[in-house]
FIGU-957176 format. One record per residue: x, y, z of N, C-alpha, C, O in turn; residue in three letters. Coordinates in steps of 0.001 Angstrom, whole numbers, plus 500000, padded with zeros to 6 digits. Each point is the difference from the previous one (the first is absolute). Example, Ala and Ser with C-alpha at 12.3 -4.5 7.8 and 13.67 -1.06 7.14 Angstrom:
513190494310507800499110501190500000500900501200500000501036499981500665Ala
498614501069498615500820501190500060499230501090500730500509501108500169Ser
This chain:
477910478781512733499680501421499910501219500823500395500598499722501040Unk
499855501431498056501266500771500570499666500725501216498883500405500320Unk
502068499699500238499928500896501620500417501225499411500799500152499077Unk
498476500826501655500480501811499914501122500086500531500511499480500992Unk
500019501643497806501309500164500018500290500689501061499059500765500215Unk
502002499389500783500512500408500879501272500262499893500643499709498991Unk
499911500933502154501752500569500002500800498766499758500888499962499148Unk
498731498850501744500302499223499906499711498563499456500363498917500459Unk
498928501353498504499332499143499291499504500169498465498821499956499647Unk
502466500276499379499406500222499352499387499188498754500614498978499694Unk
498392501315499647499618498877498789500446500551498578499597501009499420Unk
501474497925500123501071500162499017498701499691498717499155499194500389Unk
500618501362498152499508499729499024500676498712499329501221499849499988Unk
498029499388499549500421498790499527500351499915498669499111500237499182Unk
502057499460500400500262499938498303498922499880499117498947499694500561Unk
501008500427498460498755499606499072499998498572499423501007499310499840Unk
497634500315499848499761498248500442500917499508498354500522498891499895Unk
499507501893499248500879499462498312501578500633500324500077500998500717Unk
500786498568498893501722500249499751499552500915499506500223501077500553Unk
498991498910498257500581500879498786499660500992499804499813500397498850Unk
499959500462502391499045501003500430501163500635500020500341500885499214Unk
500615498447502155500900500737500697501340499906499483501023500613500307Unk
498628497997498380501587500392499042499521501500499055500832500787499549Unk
497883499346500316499473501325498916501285501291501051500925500694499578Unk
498544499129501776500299501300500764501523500014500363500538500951500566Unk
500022498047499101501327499892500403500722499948498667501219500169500034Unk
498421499702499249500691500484498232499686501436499887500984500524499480Unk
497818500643500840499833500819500411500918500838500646500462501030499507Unk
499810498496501659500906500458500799501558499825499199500786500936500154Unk
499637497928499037501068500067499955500578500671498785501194500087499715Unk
497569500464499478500234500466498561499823501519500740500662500837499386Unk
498642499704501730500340501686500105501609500219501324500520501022500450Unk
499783497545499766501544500392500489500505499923499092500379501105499611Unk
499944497864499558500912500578498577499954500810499624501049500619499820Unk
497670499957499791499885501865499680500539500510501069501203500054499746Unk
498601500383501383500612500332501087501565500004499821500564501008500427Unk
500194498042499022501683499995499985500279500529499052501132500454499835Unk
497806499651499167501144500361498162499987501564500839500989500730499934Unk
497549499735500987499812501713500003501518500463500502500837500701499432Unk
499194498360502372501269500366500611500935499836499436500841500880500183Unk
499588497892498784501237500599499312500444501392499230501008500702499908Unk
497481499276499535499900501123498876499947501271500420500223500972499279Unk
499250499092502809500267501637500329501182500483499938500950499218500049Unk
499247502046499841500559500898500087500639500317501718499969501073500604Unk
500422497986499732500360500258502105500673501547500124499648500928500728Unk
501216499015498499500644501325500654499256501486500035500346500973500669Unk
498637498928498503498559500767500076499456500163501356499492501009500488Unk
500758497458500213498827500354500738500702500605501652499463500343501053Unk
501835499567498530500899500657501223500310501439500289500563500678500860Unk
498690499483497812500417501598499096498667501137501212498830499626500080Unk
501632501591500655499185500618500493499098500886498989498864500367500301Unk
501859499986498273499523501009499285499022499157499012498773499900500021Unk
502290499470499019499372499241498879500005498338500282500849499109499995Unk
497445501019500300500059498623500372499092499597499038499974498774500101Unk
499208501596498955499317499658499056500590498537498708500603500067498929Unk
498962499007501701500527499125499047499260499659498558500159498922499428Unk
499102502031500123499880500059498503498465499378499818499469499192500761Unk
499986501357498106498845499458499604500008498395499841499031499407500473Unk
501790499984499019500009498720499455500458498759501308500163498780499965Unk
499906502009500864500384498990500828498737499879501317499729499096500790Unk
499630502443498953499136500236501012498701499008499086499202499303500627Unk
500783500767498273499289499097499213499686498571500577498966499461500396Unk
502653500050499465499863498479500373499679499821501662499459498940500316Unk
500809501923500640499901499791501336498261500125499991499598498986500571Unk
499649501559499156499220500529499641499008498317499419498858499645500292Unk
502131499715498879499001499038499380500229499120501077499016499394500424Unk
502339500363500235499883499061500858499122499906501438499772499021500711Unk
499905502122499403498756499922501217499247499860499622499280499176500564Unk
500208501461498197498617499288499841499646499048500165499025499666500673Unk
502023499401498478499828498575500022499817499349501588498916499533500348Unk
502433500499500691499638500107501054498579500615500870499898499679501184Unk
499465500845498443499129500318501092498420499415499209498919500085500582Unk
501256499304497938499247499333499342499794498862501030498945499913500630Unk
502297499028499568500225498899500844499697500335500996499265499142500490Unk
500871501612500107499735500782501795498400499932499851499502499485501001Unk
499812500789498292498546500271499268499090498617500168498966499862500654Unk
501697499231498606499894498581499244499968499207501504499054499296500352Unk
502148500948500458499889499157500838498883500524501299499436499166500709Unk
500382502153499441499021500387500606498807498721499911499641499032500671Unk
499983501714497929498999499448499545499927498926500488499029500013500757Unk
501526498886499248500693498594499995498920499920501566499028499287500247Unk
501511501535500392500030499784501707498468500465500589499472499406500940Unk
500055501461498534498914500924500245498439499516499651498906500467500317Unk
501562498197498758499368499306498885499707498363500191498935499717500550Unk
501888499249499057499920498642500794500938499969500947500306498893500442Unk
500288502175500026501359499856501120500778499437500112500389499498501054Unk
500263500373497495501155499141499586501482500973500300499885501222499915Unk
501350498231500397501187501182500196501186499315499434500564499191500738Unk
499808500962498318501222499197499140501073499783500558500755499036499874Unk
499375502356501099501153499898500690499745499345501458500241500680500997Unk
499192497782499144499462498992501235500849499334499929500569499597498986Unk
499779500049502783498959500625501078501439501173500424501208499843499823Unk
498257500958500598500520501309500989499301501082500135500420500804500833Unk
498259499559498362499595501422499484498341500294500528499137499505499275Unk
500602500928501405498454499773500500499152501654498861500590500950499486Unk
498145498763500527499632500542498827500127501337500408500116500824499094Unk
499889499698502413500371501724500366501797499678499692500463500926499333Unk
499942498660500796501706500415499759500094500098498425500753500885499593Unk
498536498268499361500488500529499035499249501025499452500480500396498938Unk
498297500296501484499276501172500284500779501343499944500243500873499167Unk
500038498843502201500839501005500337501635500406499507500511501093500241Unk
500193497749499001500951499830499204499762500260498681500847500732499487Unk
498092498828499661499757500230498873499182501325499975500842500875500205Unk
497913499724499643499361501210500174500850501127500045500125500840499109Unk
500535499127502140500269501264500288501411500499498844500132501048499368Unk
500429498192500672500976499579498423499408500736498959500508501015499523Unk
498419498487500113499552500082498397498947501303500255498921499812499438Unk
501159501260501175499102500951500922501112501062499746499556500991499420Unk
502017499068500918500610499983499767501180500450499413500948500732500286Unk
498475498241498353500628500072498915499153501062499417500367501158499799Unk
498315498282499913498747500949499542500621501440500500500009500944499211Unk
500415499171501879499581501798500446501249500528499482500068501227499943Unk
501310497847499521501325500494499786499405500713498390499953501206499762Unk
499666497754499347499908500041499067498899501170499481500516500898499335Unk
498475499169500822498874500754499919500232501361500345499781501005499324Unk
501015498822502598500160500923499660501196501085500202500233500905500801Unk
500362498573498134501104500847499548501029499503500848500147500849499121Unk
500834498632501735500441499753500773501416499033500374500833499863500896Unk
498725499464497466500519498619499818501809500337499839500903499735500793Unk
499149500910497922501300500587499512501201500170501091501181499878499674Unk
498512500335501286500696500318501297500694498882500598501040500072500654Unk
498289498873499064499794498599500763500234498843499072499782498847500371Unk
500617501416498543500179498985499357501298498802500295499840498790499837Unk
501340501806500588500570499124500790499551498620501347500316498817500125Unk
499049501883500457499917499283501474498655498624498387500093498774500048Unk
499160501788499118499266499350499635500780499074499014499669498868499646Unk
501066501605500107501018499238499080500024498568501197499474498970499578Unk
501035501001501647500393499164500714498714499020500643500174498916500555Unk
499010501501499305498788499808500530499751498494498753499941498777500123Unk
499979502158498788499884498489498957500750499019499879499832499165499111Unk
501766500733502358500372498814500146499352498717500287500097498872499516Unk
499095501747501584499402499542501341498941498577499395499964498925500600Unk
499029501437497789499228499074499826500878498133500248499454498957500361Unk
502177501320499223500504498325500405499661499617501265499630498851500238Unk
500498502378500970499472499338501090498679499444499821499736498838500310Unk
499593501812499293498578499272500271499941498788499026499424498988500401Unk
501109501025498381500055498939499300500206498755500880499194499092500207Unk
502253501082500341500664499067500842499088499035500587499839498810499728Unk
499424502160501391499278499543500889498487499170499584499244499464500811Unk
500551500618497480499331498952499808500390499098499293499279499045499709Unk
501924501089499888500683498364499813500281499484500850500265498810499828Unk
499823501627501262500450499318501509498670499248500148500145498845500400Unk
498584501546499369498965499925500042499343498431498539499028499260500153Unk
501932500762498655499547498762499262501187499281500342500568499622498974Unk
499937500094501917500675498757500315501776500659499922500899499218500311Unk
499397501976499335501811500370500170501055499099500516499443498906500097Unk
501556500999500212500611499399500473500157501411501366499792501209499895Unk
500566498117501068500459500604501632500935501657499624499815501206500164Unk
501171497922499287501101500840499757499298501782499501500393501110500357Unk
498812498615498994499248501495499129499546500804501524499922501225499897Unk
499859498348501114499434500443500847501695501280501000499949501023500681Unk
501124498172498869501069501236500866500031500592498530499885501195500273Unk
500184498753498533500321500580498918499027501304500268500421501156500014Unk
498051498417500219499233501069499563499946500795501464499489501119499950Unk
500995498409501377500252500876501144501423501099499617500014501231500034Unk
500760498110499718501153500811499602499951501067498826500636501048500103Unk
498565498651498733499449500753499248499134501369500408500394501161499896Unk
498441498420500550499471501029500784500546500858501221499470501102500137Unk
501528498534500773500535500935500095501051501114499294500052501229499992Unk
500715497742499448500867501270498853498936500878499475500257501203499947Unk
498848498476499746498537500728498968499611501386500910500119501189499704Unk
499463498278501298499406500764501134500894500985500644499526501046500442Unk
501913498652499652501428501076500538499889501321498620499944501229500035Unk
500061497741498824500206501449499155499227500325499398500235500535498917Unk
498620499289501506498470501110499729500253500591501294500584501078499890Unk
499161498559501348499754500598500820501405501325500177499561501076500405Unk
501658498900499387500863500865499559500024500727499091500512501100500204Unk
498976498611498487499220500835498771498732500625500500500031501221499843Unk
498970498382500655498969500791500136499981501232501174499163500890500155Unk
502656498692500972499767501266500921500663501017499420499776501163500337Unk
501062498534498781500992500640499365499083500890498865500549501045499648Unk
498452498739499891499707500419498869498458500758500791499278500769499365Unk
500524498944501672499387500940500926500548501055500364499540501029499505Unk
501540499092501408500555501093500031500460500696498997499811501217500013Unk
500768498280499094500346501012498764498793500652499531500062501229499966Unk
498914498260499685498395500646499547499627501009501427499223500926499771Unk
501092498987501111499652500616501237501020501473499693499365500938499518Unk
501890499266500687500692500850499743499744500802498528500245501198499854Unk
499247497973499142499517500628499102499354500617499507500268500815499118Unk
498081498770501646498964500405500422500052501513500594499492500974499445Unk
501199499040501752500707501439500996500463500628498831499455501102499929Unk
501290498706499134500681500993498911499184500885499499499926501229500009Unk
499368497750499474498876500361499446499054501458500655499684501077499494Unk
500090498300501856498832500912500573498836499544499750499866498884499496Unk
498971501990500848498704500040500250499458499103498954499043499238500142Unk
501709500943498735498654499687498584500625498212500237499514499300499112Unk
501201500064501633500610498961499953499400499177501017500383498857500249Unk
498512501834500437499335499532501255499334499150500151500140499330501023Unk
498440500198497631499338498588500107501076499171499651499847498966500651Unk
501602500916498356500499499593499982500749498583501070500001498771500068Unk
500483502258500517500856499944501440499000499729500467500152499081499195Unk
498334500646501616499860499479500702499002498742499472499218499454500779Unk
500889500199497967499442498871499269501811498947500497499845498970500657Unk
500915501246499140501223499442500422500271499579501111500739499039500216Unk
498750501568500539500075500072501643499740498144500192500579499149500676Unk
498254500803498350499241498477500660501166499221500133500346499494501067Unk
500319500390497784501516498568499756500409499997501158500308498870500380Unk
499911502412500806500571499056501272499355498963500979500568499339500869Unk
498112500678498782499454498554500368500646498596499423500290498933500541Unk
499821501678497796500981498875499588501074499770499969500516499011499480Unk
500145502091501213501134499572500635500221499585501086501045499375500178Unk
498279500785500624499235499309501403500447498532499817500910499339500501Unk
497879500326498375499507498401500022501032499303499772499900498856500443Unk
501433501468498835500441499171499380501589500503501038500885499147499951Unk
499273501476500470500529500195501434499531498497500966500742499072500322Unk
498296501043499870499152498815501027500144498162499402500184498892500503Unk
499536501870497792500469498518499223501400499362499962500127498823499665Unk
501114502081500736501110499432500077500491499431501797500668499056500420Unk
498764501818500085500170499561501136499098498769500240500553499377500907Unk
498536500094498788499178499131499890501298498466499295500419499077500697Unk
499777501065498389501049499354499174501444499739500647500811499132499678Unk
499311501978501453501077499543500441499827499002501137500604498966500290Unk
498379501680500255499167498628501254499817498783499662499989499008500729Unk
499801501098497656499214498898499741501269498778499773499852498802500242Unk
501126501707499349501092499318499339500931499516501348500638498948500020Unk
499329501672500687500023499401501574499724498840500162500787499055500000Unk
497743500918500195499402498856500349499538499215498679498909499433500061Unk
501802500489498797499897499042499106501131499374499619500433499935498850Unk
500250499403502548501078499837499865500141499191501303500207500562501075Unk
499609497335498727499164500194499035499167500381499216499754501190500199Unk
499548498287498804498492500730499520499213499610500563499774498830500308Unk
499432502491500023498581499904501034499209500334498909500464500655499067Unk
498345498943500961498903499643498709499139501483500708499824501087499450Unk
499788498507501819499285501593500944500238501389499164499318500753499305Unk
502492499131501314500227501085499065499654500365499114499155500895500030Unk
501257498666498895500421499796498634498076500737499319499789500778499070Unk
499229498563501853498546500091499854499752501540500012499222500486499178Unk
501634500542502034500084501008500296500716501274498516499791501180499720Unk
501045497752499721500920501270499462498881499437498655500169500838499114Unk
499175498505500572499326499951498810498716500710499735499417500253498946Unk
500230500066502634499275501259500079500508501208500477499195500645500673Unk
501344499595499252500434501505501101499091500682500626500045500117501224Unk
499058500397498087498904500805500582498754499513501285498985500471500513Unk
501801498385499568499407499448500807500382500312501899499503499972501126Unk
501573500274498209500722500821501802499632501192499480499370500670500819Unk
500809499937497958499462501794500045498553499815500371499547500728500883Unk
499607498295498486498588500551500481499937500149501947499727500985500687Unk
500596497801499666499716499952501368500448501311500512499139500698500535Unk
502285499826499371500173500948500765499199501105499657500072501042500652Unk
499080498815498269499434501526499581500493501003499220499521501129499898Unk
501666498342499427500577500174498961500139499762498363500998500136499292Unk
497744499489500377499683499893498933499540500786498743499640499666498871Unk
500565501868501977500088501292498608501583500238499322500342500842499169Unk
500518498046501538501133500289499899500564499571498374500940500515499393Unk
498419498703500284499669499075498608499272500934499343499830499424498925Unk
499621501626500981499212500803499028501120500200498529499704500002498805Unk
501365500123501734500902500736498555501185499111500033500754499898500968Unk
499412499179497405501164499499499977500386498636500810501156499577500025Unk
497959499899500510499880498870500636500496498927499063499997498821500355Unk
């Protein structure tokens, strides 16, 4: 019988009982990072450094646009996954509130960028965001048998990932913030629909410092660790930090 979950105890979701579940979700994952790289090649960067004209065009807001969907389809899928026979592709590291609170508030989100009105602004930091599905890919080939080695590839990965979102998304905060002020009054639900991202800049603040601890003590490799950085939210939940993941996670 499982024991209740505690601070210190937590109960990890168990892979799903067929491969070919979690090769479905990990071909998934690796067909919306490829989308994810053609986008970032294909942005427009010096746009997004730009204080005035940062609008990177219908056709590109298009494809950023298709690539979350797809992403938060999978974010969806694997919910489901968890909520359902409590299967987690990405096993073992992920207990069914961490990817809850990782996935949801994500695709919640995205929903409120898009819907409403919001997105255009942000299409950069989202551009970078659709790197991120290789991490999770990673972590379930680590999961059908990987070789060791994938395990510093996809630590080292995710942090480069995580430095320049989390530098794109403060950067592209404050610029929308100063812009907002230009603006004035009529710029006001605006500006404070924006406000939220510094939670997500928070989190992923907490996620590098996390990564740098972690790489510390994986050295050798500590498996403990390693359990830690495959959840993250797992030190955000405890401390009570888990709205910090609402945007851009």
């Amino acid at each position: 019988m499982a024991q209740p979950k505690t601070r210190h105890d937590r109960v990890e979701l168990p892979p799903p009982p067929y491969a070919w579940i979690s090769w479905l979700v990990l071909l998934s994952y690796i067909a919306c990072a490829v989308e994810g790289a053609i986008v970032f090649c294909t942005y427009p960067w010096h746009l997004a450094l730009s204080l005035q004209n940062f609008d990177a065009g219908p056709s590109v807001f298009a494809d950023v646009k298709s690539g979350q969907f797809h992403l938060c389809c999978i974010y969806i899928i694997e919910l489901l996954m968890a909520f359902g026979p409590g299967w987690c592709a990405m096993s073992p590291g992920w207990t069914r509130f961490e990817l809850l609170v990782h996935h949801a508030p994500y695709v919640s989100a995205v929903c409120l960028a898009f819907f409403g009105g919001h997105a255009e602004r942000w299409t950069a930091p989202m551009t970078l965001v659709l790197l991120t599905p290789a991490n999770e890919g990673m972590f379930i080939a680590q999961s059908l048998g990987a070789p060791d080695w994938l395990a510093k590839v996809r630590r080292l990965f995710g942090f480069c990932a995580i430095c320049l979102l989390w530098a794109c998304e403060t950067w592209v905060l404050l610029r929308n913030s100063v812009s907002h002020w230009q603006m004035g009054r009529d710029s006001l639900p605006s500006a404070m629909a924006d406000q939220v991202t510094w939670g997500g800049s928070y989190y992923h603040l907490m996620l590098l410092r996390m990564y740098v601890k972690g790489g510390r003590k994986l050295a050798p490799y500590d498996e403990g660790c390693d359990a830690k950085l495959r959840a993250p939210l797992h030190v955000c939940a405890q401390s009570g930090d888990s709205i910090s993941a609402i945007v851009l996670a």
